[in-house]
N, C-alpha and C positions, 0 to 999 in steps of 0.2 A: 431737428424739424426739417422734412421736405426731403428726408432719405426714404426710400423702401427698400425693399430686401425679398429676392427670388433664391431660387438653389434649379443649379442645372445637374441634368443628372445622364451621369455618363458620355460626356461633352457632346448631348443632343443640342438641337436648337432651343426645341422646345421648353419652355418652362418648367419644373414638379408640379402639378398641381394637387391643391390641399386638398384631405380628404378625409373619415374618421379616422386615420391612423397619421397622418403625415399634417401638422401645421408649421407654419411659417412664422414668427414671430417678427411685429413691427418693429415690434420695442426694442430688439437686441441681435434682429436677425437670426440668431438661434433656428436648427430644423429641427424640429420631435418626432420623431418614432416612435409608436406604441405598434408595440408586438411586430418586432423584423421579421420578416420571411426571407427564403434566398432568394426570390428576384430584386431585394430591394439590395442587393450586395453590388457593387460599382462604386464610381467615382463619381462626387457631388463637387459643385463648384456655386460659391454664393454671389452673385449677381447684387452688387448696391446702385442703386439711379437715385440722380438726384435731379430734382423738376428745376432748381431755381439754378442750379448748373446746365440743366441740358445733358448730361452726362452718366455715363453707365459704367463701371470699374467690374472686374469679374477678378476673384482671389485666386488663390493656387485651386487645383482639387484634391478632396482629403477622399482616401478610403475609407468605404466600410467592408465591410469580413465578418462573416460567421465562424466565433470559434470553433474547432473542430471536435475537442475536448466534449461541448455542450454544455460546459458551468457557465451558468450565470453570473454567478455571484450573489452573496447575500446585498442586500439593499433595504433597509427599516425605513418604511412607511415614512413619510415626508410631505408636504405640501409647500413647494415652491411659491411664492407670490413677490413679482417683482415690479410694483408701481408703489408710486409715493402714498402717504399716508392719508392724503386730500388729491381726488382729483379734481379738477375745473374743468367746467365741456360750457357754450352756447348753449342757447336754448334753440333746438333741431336739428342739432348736431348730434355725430355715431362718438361711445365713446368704446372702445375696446378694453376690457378689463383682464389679464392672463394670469390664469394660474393651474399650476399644472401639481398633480398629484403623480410620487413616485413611488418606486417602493416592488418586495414583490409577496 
């Protein structure tokens, strides 16, 4: 509780910002890619802050790379869902639910 999670990309200042292809995950920080292009190929680094610290940590950066080959690889249909089996929210509270479909 009281972590978030950004990803910097190609050690800009700037943040990634989410978009139909690119989300950010609360839950686990995880970044999603649906359908890589080459400009999304660089270096990401994942920004954690935490409010009740004050504080902001940023990780090593991982590469990404287009193979050159072009295999994808095989990948069988999957539906990722990673929250508890009950969730609790207030009443007027946001609750975020993730789950992501893979596969190709």
């Amino acid at each position: 509780p009281g972590l978030s999670y950004a990803w910097i990309f190609n050690n800009n200042t700037l943040y990634l910002q989410e978009d139909s292809r690119r989300f950010v995950s609360q839950a686990t920080g995880n970044l999603y890619l649906a359908k890589v292009e080459p400009w999304d190929v660089g270096n990401y680094t994942c920004a954690v802050s935490s409010a009740e610290a004050q504080r902001r940590v940023w990780g090593p950066p991982t590469a990404l790379a287009l193979r050159g080959d072009g295999v994808m690889g095989e990948y069988e249909p999957k539906i990722e869902v990673r929250f508890p089996e009950t969730t609790y929210a207030a009443r007027g509270s946001s609750v975020r639910l993730e789950c992501f479909a893979l596969g190709k």
